[in-house]
C-alpha atoms as an extended CHARMM CRD file, in Angstrom:
* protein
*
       214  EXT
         1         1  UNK       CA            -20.3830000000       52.9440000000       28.9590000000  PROA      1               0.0000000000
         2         2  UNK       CA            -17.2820000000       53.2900000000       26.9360000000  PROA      2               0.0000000000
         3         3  UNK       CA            -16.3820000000       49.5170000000       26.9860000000  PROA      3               0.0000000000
         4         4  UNK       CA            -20.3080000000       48.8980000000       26.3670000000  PROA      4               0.0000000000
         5         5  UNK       CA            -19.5080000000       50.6720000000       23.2710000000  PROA      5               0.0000000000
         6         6  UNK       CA            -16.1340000000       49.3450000000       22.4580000000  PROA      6               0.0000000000
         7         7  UNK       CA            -16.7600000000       45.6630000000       22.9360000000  PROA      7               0.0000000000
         8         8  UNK       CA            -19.0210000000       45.1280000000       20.2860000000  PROA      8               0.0000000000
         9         9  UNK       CA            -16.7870000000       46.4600000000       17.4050000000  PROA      9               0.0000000000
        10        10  UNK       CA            -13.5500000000       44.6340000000       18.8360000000  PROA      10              0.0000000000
        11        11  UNK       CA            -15.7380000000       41.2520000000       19.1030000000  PROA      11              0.0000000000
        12        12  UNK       CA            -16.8210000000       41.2940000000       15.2860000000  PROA      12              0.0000000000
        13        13  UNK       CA            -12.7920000000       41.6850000000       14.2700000000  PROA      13              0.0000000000
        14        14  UNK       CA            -11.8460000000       39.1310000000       16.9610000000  PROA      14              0.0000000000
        15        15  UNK       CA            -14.4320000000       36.8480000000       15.3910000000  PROA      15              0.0000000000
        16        16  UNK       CA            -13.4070000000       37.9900000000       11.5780000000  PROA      16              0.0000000000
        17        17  UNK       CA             -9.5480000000       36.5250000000       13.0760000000  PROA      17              0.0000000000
        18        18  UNK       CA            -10.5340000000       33.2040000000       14.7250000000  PROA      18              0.0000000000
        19        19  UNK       CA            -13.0790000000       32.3240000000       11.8150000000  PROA      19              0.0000000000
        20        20  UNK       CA             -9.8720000000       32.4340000000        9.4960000000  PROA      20              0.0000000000
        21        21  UNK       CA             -7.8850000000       30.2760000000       12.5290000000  PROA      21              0.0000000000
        22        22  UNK       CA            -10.4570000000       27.1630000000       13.1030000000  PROA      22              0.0000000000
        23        23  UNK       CA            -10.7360000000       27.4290000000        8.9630000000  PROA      23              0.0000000000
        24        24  UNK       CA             -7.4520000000       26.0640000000        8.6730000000  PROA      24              0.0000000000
        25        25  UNK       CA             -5.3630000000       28.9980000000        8.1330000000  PROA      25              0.0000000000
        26        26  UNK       CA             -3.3350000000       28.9070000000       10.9370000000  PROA      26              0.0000000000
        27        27  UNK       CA             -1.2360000000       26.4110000000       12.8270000000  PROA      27              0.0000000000
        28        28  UNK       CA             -4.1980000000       25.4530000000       15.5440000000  PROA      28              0.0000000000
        29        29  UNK       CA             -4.3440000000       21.8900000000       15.9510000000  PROA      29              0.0000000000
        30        30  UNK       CA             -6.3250000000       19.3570000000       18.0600000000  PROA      30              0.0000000000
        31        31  UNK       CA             -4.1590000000       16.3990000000       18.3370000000  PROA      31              0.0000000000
        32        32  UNK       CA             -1.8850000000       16.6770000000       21.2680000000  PROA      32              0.0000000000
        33        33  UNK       CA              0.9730000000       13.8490000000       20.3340000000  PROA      33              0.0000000000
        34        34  UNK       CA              0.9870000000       15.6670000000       17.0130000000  PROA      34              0.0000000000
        35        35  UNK       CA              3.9970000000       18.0510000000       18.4560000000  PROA      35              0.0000000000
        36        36  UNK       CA              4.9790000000       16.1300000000       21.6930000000  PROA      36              0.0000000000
        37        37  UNK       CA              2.6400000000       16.2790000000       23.9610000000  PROA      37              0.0000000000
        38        38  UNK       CA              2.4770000000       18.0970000000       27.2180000000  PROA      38              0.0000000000
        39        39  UNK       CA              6.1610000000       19.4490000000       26.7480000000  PROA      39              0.0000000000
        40        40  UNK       CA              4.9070000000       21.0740000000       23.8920000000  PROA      40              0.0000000000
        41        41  UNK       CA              1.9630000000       22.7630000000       25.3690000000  PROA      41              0.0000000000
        42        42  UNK       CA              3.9060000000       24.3580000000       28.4310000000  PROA      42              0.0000000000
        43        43  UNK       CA              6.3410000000       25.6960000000       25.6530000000  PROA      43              0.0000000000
        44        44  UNK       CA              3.3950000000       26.7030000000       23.6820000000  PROA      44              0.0000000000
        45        45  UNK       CA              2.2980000000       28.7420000000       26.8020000000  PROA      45              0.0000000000
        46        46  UNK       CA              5.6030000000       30.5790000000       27.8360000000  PROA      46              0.0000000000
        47        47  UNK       CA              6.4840000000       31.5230000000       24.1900000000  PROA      47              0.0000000000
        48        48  UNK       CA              2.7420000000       32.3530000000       23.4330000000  PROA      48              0.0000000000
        49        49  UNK       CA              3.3370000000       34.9930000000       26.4390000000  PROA      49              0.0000000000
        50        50  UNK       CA              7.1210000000       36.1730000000       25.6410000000  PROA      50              0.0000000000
        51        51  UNK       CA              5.6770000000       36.5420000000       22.3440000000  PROA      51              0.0000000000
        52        52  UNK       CA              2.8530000000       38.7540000000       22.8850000000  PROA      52              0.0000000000
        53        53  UNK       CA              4.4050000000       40.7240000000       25.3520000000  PROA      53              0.0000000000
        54        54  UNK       CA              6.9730000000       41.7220000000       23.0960000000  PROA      54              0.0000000000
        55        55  UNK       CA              4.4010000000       42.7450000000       20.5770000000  PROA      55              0.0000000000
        56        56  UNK       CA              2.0240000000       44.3120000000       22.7070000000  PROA      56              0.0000000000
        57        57  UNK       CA              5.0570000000       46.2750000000       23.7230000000  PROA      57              0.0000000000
        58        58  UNK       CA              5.6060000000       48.0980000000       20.8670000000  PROA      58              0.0000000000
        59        59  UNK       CA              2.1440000000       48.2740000000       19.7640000000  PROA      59              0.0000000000
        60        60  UNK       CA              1.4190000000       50.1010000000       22.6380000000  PROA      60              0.0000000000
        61        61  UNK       CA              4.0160000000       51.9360000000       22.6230000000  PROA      61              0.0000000000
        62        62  UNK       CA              3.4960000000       53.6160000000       19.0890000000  PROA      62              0.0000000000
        63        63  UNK       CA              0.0800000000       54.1420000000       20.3230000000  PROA      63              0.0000000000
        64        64  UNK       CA              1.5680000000       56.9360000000       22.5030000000  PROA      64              0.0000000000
        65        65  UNK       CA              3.3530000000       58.2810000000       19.2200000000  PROA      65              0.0000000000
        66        66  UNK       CA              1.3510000000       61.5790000000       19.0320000000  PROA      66              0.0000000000
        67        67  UNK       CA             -0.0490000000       61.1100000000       16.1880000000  PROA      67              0.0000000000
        68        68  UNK       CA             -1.7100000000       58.0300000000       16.8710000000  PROA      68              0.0000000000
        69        69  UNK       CA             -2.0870000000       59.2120000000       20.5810000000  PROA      69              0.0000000000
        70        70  UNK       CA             -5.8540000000       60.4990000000       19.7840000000  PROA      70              0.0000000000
        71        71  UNK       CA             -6.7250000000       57.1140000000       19.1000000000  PROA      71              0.0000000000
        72        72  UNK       CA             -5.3080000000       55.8610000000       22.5440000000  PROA      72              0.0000000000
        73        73  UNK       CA             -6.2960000000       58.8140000000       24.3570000000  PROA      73              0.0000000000
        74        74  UNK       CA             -9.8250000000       57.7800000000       25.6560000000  PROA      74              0.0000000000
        75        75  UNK       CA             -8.8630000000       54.5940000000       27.6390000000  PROA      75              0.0000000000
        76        76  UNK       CA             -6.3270000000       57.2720000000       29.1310000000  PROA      76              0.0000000000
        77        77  UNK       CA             -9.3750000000       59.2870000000       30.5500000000  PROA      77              0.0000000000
        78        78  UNK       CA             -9.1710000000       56.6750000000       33.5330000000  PROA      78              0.0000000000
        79        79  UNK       CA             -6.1660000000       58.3320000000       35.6800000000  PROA      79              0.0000000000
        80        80  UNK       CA             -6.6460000000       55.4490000000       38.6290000000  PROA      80              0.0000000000
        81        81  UNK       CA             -7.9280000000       52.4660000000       36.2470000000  PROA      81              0.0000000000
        82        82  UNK       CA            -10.5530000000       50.2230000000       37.0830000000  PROA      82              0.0000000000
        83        83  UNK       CA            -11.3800000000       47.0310000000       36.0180000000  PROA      83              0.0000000000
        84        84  UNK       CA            -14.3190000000       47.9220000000       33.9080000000  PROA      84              0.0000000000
        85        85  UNK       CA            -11.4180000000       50.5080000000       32.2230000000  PROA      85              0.0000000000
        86        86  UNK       CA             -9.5910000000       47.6270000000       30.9550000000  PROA      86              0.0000000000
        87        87  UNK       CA            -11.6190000000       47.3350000000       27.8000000000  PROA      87              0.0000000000
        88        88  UNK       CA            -12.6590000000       50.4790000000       28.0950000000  PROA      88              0.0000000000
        89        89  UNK       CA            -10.8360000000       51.8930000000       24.1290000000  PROA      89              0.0000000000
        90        90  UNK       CA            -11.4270000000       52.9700000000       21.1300000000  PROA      90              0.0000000000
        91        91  UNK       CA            -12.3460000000       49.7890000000       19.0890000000  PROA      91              0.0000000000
        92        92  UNK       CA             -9.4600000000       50.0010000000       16.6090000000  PROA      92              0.0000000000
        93        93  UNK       CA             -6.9550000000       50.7710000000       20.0210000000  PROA      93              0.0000000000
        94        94  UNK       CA             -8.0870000000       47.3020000000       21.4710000000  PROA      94              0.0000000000
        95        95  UNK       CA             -8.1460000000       45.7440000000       18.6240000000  PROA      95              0.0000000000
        96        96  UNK       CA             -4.8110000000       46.3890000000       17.4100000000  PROA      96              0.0000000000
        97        97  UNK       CA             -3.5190000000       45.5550000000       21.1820000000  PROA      97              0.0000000000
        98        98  UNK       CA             -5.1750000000       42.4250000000       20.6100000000  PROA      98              0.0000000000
        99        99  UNK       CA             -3.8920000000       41.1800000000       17.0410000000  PROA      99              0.0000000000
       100       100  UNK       CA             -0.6030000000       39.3880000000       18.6370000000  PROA      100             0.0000000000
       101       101  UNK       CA             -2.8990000000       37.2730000000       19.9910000000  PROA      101             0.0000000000
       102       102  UNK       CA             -3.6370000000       35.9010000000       16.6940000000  PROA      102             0.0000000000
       103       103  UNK       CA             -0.9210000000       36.3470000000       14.8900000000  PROA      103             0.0000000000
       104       104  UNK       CA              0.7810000000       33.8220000000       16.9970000000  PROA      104             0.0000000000
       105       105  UNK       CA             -0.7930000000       30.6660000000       15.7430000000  PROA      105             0.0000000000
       106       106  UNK       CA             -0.9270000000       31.7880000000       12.3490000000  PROA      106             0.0000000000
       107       107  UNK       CA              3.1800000000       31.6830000000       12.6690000000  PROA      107             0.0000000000
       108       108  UNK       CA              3.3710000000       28.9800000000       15.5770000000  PROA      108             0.0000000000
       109       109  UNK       CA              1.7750000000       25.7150000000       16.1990000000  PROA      109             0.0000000000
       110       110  UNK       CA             -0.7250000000       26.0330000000       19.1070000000  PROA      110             0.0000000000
       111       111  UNK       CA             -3.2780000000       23.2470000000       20.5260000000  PROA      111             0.0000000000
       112       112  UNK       CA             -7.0200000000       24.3700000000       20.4210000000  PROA      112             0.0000000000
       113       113  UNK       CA             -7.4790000000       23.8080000000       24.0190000000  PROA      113             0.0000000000
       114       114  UNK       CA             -4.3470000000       26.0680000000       25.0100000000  PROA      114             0.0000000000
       115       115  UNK       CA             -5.1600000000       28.6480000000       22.5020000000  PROA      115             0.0000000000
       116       116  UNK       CA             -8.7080000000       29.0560000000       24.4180000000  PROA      116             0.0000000000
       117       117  UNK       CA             -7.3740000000       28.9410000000       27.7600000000  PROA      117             0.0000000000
       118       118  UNK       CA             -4.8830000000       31.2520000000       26.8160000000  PROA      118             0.0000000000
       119       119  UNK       CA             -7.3380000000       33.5140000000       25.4240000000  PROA      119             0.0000000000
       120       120  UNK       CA             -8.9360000000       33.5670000000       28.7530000000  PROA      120             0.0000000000
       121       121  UNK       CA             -6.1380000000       34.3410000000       30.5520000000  PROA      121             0.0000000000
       122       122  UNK       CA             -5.0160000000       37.2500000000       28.6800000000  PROA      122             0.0000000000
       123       123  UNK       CA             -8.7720000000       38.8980000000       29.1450000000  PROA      123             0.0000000000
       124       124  UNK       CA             -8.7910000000       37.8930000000       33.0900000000  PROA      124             0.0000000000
       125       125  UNK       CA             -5.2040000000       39.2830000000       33.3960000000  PROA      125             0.0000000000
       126       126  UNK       CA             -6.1030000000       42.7950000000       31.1500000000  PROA      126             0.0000000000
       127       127  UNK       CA             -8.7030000000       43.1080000000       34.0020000000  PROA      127             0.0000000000
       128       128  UNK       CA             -6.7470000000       42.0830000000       36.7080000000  PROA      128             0.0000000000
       129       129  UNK       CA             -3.6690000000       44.9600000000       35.5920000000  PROA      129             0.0000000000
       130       130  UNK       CA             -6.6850000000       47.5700000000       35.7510000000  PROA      130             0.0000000000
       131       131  UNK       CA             -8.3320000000       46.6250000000       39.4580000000  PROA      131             0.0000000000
       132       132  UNK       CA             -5.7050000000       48.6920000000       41.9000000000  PROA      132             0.0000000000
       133       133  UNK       CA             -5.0540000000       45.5200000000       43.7470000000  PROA      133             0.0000000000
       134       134  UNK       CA             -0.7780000000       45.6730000000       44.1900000000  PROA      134             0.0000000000
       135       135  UNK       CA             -0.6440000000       42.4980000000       45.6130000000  PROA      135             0.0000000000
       136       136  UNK       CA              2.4240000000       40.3250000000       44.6220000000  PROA      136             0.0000000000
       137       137  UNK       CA              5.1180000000       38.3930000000       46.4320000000  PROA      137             0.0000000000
       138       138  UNK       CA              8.1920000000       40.7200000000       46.9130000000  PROA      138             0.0000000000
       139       139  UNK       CA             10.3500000000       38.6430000000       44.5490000000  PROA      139             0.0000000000
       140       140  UNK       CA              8.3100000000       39.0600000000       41.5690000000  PROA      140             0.0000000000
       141       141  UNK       CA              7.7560000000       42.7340000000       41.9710000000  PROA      141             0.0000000000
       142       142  UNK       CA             10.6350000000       43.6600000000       39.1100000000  PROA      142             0.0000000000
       143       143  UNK       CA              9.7670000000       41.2790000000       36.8940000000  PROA      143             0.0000000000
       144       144  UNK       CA              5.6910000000       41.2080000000       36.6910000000  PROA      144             0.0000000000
       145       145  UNK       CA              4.3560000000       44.2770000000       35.0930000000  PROA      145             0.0000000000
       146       146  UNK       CA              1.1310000000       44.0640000000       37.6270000000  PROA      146             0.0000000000
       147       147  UNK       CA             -1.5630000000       46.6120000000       38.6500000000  PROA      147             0.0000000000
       148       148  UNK       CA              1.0850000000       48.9130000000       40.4160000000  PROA      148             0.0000000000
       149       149  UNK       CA              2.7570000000       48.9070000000       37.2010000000  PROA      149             0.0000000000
       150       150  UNK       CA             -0.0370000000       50.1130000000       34.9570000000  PROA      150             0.0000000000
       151       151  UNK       CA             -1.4400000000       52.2710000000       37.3240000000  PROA      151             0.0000000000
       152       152  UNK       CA              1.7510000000       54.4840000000       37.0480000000  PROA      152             0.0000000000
       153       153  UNK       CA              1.4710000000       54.4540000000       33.1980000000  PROA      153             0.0000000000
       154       154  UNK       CA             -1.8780000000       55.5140000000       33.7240000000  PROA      154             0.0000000000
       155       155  UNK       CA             -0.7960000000       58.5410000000       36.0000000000  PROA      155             0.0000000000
       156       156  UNK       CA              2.7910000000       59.0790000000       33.8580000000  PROA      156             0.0000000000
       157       157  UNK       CA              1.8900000000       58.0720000000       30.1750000000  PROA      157             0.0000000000
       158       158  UNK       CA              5.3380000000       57.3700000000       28.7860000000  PROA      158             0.0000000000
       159       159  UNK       CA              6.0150000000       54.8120000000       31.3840000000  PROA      159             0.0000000000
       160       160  UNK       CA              5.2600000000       50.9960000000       31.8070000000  PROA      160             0.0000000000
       161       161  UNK       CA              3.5480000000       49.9280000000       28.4720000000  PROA      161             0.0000000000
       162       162  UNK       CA              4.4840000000       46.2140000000       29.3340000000  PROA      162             0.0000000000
       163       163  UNK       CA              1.2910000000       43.7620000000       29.7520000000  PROA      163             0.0000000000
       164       164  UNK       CA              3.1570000000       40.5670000000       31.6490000000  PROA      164             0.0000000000
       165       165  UNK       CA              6.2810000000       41.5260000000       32.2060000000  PROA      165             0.0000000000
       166       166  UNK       CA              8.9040000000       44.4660000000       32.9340000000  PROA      166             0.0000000000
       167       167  UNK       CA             11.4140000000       42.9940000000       30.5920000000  PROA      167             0.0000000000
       168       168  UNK       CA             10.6440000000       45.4740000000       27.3610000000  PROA      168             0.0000000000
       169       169  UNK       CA             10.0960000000       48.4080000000       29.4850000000  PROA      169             0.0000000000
       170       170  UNK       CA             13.6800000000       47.7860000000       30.8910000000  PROA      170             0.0000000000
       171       171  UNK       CA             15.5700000000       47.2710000000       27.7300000000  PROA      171             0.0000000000
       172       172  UNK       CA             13.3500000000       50.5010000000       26.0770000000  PROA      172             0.0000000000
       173       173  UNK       CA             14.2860000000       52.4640000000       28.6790000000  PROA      173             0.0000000000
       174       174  UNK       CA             10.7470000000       53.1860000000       29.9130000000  PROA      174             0.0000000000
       175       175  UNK       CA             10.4280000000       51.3470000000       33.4080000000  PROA      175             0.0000000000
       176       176  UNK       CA              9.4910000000       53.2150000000       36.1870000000  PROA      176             0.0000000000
       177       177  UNK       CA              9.0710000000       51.9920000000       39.3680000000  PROA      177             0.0000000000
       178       178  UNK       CA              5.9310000000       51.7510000000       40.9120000000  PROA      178             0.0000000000
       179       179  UNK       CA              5.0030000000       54.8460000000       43.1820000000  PROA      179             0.0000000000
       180       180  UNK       CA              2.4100000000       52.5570000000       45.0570000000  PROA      180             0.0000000000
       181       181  UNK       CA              5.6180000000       49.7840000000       46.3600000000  PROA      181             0.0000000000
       182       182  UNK       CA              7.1370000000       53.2020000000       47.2460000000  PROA      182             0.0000000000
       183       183  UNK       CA              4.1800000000       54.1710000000       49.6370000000  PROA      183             0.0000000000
       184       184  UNK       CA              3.5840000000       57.4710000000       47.4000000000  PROA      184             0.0000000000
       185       185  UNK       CA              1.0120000000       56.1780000000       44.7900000000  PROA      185             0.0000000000
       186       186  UNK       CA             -1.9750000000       57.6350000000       44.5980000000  PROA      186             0.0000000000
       187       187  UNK       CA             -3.8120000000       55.1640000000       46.9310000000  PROA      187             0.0000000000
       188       188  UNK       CA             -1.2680000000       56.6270000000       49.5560000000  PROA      188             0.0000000000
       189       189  UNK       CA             -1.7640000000       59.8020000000       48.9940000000  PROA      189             0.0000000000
       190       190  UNK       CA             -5.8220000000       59.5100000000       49.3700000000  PROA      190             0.0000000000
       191       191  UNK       CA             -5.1220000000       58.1940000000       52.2640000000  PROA      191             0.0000000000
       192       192  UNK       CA             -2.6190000000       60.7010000000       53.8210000000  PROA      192             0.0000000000
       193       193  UNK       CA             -5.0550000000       63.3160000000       52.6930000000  PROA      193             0.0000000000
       194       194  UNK       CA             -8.1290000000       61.5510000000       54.1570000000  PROA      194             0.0000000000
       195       195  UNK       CA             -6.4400000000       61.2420000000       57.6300000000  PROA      195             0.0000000000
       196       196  UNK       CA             -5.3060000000       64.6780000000       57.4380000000  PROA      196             0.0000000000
       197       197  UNK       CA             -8.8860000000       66.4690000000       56.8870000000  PROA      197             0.0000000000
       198       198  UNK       CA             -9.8570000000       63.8140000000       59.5930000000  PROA      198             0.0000000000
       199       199  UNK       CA             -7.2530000000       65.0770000000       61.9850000000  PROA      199             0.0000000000
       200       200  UNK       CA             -8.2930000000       68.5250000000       61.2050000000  PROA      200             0.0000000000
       201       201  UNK       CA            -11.7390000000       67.6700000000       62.2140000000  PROA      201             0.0000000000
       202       202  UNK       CA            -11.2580000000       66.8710000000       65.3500000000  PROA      202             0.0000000000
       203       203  UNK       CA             -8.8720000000       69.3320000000       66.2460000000  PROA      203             0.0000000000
       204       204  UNK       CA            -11.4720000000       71.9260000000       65.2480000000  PROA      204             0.0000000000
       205       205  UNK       CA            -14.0020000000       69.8270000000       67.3320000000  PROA      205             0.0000000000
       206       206  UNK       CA            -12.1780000000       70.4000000000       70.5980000000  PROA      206             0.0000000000
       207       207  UNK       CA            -11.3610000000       74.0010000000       69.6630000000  PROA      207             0.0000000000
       208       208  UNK       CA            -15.2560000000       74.8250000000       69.5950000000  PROA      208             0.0000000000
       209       209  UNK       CA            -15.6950000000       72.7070000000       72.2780000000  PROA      209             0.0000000000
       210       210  UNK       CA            -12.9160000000       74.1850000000       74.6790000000  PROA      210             0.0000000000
       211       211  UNK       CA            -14.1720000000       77.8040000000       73.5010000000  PROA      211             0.0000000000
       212       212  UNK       CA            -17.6780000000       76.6050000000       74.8620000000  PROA      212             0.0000000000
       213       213  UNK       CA            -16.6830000000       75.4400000000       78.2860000000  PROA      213             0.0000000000
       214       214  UNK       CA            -14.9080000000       78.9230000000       78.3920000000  PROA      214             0.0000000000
């Protein structure tokens, strides 16, 4: 219900922005030999994410200012986030979390086509950080800021604001590992907890069974 209510809000100032970008305000362009070609669109895609993840960053991070905190608080109300939680804010929160995204090609040149698939991306992966789903290859564990990641600064707050990568947290000194590549996240600890009341179970189930045969 909350992103029902937040999506349509955040979509009217996400249109307001890319109305102003295919109007000729920003650097967008179609032709792709205009800035060399393929070369140009991989660059376009790692600085368009270096870029935004620095921003996003400290957005987010001044988000958990308390004074702006109020504003933040509701997409907090998800301790373990799932992936309907991922636009699940206050429309001015997303919004603001957002406006990297289009402030890059109003500084940077950016092909149309890489600009929308781009814009997909960033919505798939927003989902993807909320969905509890840890998976990722050992060697990019310290340097992808992944569902592990964000579940902790779900749980912690003042931990893990990155959205790609671990980089920012680790040069603003707010990194924190990730309890669930410990084995004590929260996932764990259902777990333990589960197999603990189900071991109690049974061990009750013999007792009133051994008191019966007695």
């Amino acid at each position: 219900m909350a992103s029902l209510k937040a999506v349509p809000l955040m979509a009217f100032l996400t249109a307001v922005m890319f109305l102003g970008e295919v109007r000729g305000y920003s650097k967008l362009y179609d032709n792709m030999d205009e800035y060399g070609g393929v070369q140009f669109l991989a660059f376009s895609f790692v600085t368009f994410l270096l870029f935004t993840d620095m921003c996003i960053y400290w957005i987010h991070r001044w988000l958990h200012h308390p004074l702006i905190y109020p504003l933040h608080k509701p997409h907090h109300l998800w301790k373990l986030p799932t992936p309907f939680a991922s636009h699940a804010f206050h429309p001015l929160d997303g919004f603001a979390q957002s406006l990297p995204y289009h402030i890059y090609p109003y500084l940077f040149p950016l092909h149309k086509g890489m600009y929308l698939l781009l814009f997909v991306f960033v919505n798939l992966w927003s989902v993807g950080i909320h969905d509890n789903d840890y998976r990722l290859p050992g060697f990019l564990q310290p340097i992808i800021n992944g569902a592990a990641h964000h579940t902790d600064h779900h749980l912690k707050f003042n931990y893990n604001y990155g959205q790609y990568f671990t980089l920012w947290d680790r040069l603003g000194g707010s990194y924190l590992h990730p309890s669930g590549y410990s084995g004590t996240g929260p996932h764990e600890q259902v777990k333990q907890h589960l197999a603990r009341q189900n071991g109690g179970a049974k061990s009750n189930g013999n007792g009133v069974a051994s008191k019966k045969s007695d």
